[in-house]
Each structure stands twice: as structure tokens, then as C-alpha cells.
C-alpha angles and dihedrals in degrees: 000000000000135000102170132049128195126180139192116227118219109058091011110062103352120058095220112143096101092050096048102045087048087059096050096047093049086065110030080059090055091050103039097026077234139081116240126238124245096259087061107042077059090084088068113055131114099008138104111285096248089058099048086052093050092045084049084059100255113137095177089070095156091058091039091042081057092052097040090054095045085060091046097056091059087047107058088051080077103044126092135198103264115250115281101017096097092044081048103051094043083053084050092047101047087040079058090225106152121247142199154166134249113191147185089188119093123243094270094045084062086050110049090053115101096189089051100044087067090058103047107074088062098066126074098210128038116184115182134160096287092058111062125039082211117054139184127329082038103076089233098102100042084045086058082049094063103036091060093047085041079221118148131246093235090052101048143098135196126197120208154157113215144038097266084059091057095047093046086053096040088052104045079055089253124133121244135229116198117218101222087184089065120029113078089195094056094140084057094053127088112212134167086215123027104204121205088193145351101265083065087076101069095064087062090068 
């Protein structure tokens, strides 16, 4: 049905949300001398790293971008790739479908994920933050994604965690597969296809 897979990255086939939230509340200790609820720390999901730390109140973003980093480092030393995404993506691979990656992560925080660099070098196409004015839940990042990998809208899937993924998909005119191992929101997100784990997938295609 598919000839074309594209996949988010944190919460999808990275389990990062230790790591990130780690990162944020180190600073936002830093900043507020307190750690926010989890209401609070809402405002911040699913967009570039300078805007969730604007939305978290912080106007000095390239010295909090620093800090931030400096925590995330130590972060990612603790994720993992989550069970099955690395069996799926070697099926996808010797099947030859093409596969990409659509980001809210920036370009080094690609880079400065070890589980993730193991992955890279698989996918045609890789979209992240630098690479769009516009980003999720605009369709502009998942559209250069498909640009890169010439796939077709019709013919495309993307694979996400959260309700920005579904919006950027709904409106580039791609369905959308939700990644129930990794969303912690699925009743609030809307999804052509609700997977229990990655190997599901591959019935899809």
C-alpha cells in the first residue's frame, strides 16, 4: 500500500523523554530556582528547542540553548533505541522502500545521539529543524521529505508520536501511523493507523 516511510525521531524511534525532560528541568532549575509541573512543562512539546525555551519563559535562548545541551549530552548517554525499530528498519532496507526522517530536533542534536547515529546512514532522506523556516505541526518539513526521497504523498507514511505529527501529516496529504509505544496522549491524537508496536508496520506495506 505503501511505497514510502517516514519516521519521527524522539518518542518514535528513540526513547528520549527521560533524557529531554532531564535536560529542560536542569535548566529551568537553573533559571526559576524550581522544577515545573507537568502541566507546564505541556507548552513545550513537539517544537524546535529555541521555541520551547522561549515558550518556558527564557530571552537569553543562545546561553540556555548551551546549558540545555550540556544536560542533554548527559541524557542521551541513558536512552535506547525502543524494541523492534531497528528489526523494522533492516526489513524496510532489504525490501529497498525508501525511508526518512522528519525532526523537530536540530542537526547536532542528531549528532550528538549515539543511539541515533547507528540508525542514520539507513534513511534517504533526513529533515530536521535547520532545514525548514516553517516546522511541525506546518506540513513544510514532512513536503522536503519528500521531495528528497521524490515519493508521493499518496504513497507515503509517516510514523509519530504526538499531535503535531499527526497535523503535519494530515495536512501534506500523508497518512499517519501513531506509535503507541511511545506517545503518552494517544486518546488526543487523531491517526489512520494506531500501532501497538513497530513490527505492525510492516503489515501496512
Amino acid at each position: 500500500m505503501y511505497k514510502y516511510v517516514i519516521f519521527d525521531v524522539d518518542g518514535t524511534m528513540i526513547d528520549t523523554e527521560e533524557a529531554v525532560m532531564y535536560a529542560y528541568q536542569q535548566v529551568i532549575f537553573n533559571k526559576y530556582g524550581r522544577y515545573f509541573t507537568e502541566e507546564e512543562l505541556l507548552k513545550g512539546y513537539g517544537v524546535p528547542t529555541p521555541q520551547t525555551l522561549a515558550n518556558y519563559g527564557f530571552t537569553d535562548i543562545e546561553a540556555a540553548m548551551k546549558d540545555y545541551y550540556k544536560y542533554l549530552i548527559e541524557g542521551f548517554k541513558r536512552c535506547s533505541v525502543f524494541d523492534g525499530i531497528i528489526e523494522v528498519i533492516s526489513h524496510l532496507k532489504d525490501k529497498n522502500i525508501p525511508i526518512g526522517i522528519v525532526t523537530s530536533r536540530c542537526k547536532y542534536e542528531i549528532d550528538i545521539d549515539s543511539s541515533l547515529q547507528s540508525l542514520v546512514d539507513k534513511f534517504e532522506s533526513i529533515v530536521c529543524s535547520d532545514d525548514t523556516i516553517n516546522h511541525k505541526p506546518n506540513p513544510d518539513p514532512l513536503i522536503r521529505a519528500m521531495e528528497k526521497m521524490n515519493a508521493i504523498a499518496s504513497e507515503t507514511i509517516y510514523i509519530g508520536d504526538t499531535i503535531f505529527d499527526s497535523m503535519c501529516a494530515n495536512s501534506a496529504g500523508v497518512k499517519f501511523a501513531l506509535a503507541l509505544w511511545g506517545t503518552n496522549n494517544a486518546n488526543n491524537i487523531s491517526a489512520d493507523y494506531y500501532l501497538k508496536k513497530p513490527a505492525e508496520l510492516l503489515e501496512l506495506l
